[in-house]
Every structure is written in structure tokens, then in C-alpha cells.
C-alpha positions as CSV (number, residue, x, y, z in Angstrom):
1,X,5.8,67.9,35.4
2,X,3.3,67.4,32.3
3,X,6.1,66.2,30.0
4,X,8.1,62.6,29.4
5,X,11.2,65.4,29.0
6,X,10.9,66.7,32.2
7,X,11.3,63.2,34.1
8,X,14.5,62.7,31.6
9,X,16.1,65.5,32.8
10,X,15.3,65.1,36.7
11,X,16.8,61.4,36.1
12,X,20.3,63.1,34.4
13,X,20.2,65.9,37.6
14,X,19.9,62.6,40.4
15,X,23.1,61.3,38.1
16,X,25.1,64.1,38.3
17,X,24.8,64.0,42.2
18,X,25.0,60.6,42.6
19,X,28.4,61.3,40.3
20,X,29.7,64.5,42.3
21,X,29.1,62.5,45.7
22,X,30.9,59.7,44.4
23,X,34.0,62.4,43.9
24,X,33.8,63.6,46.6
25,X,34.1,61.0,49.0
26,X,36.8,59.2,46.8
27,X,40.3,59.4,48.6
28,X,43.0,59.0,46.1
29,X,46.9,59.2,47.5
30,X,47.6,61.0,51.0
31,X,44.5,63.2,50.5
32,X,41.3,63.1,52.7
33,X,38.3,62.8,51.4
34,X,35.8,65.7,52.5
35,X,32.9,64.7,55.3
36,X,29.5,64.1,53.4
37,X,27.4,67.1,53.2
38,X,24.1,67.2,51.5
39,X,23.2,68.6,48.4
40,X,23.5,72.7,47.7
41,X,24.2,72.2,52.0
42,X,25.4,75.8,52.1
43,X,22.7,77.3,50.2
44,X,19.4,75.5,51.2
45,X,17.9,74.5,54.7
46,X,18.4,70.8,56.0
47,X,15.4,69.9,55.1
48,X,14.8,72.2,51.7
49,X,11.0,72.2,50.2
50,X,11.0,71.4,46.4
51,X,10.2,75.2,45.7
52,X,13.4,75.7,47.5
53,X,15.5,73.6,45.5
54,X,13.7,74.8,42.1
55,X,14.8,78.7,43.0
56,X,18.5,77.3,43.5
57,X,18.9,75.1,40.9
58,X,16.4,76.4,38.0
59,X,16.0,80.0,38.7
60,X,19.5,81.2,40.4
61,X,21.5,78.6,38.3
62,X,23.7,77.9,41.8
63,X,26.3,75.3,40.9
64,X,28.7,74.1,43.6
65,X,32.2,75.1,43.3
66,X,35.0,72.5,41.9
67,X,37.0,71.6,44.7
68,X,40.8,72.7,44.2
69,X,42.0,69.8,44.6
70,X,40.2,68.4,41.6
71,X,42.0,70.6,39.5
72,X,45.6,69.8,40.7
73,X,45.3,66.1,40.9
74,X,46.8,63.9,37.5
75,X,45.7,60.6,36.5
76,X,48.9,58.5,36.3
């Protein structure tokens, strides 16, 4: 990382999963809230090396699926 704009956008990525862990764990009605899991759990090691988490995120474009439940709840 050789450029100001590279930090920026490292900063917005730790937001977004500081965000999606945040919805996530957030019960709202009857609903359960899922267990924590780490980040990109299914596709990465326990551990993952920063090469590993480049190829996922920068070079595959993986992006974790929108839980269903997501979709069908309403804010009242």
C-alpha cells in the first residue's frame, strides 16, 4: 500500500464489516440472531494470511450472501 487511497478504502472495507456484524447479530421480533462467525468463514481458513483474503475479496470478488431473512423483515 504506496497510496493515501488505498488506506481510505481498507478503512470503508473494516466499516462494512463492522456494519454486516452488527446485522447480524441484531435480533429483532421472535427471530434468532445467527452465532458469530468470522469473516468470509466459509471461504478462507481460521486463520487466513493477507494473500488469502486479497484473492477472495480483490481477485474473486466473493461477497457473502444476504441472509433471507433480511429481505422479508419490514421496518414498522
Amino acid at each position: 500500500m504506496n497510496c493515501f487511497d488505498d488506506f481510505k478504502r481498507v478503512d470503508i472495507y473494516a466499516f462494512g464489516l463492522v456494519l454486516w456484524e452488527m446485522c447480524r447479530r441484531t435480533v429483532n421480533g421472535e427471530e434468532k440472531c445467527e452465532e458469530y462467525q468470522p469473516p468470509f468463514y466459509d471461504v478462507v481458513g481460521s486463520d487466513p494470511s493477507f494473500e488469502e483474503m486479497k484473492k477472495v475479496v480483490c481477485t474473486d470478488g466473493y461477497r457473502p450472501d444476504v441472509p433471507e431473512r433480511w429481505a422479508n423483515n419490514h421496518v414498522r
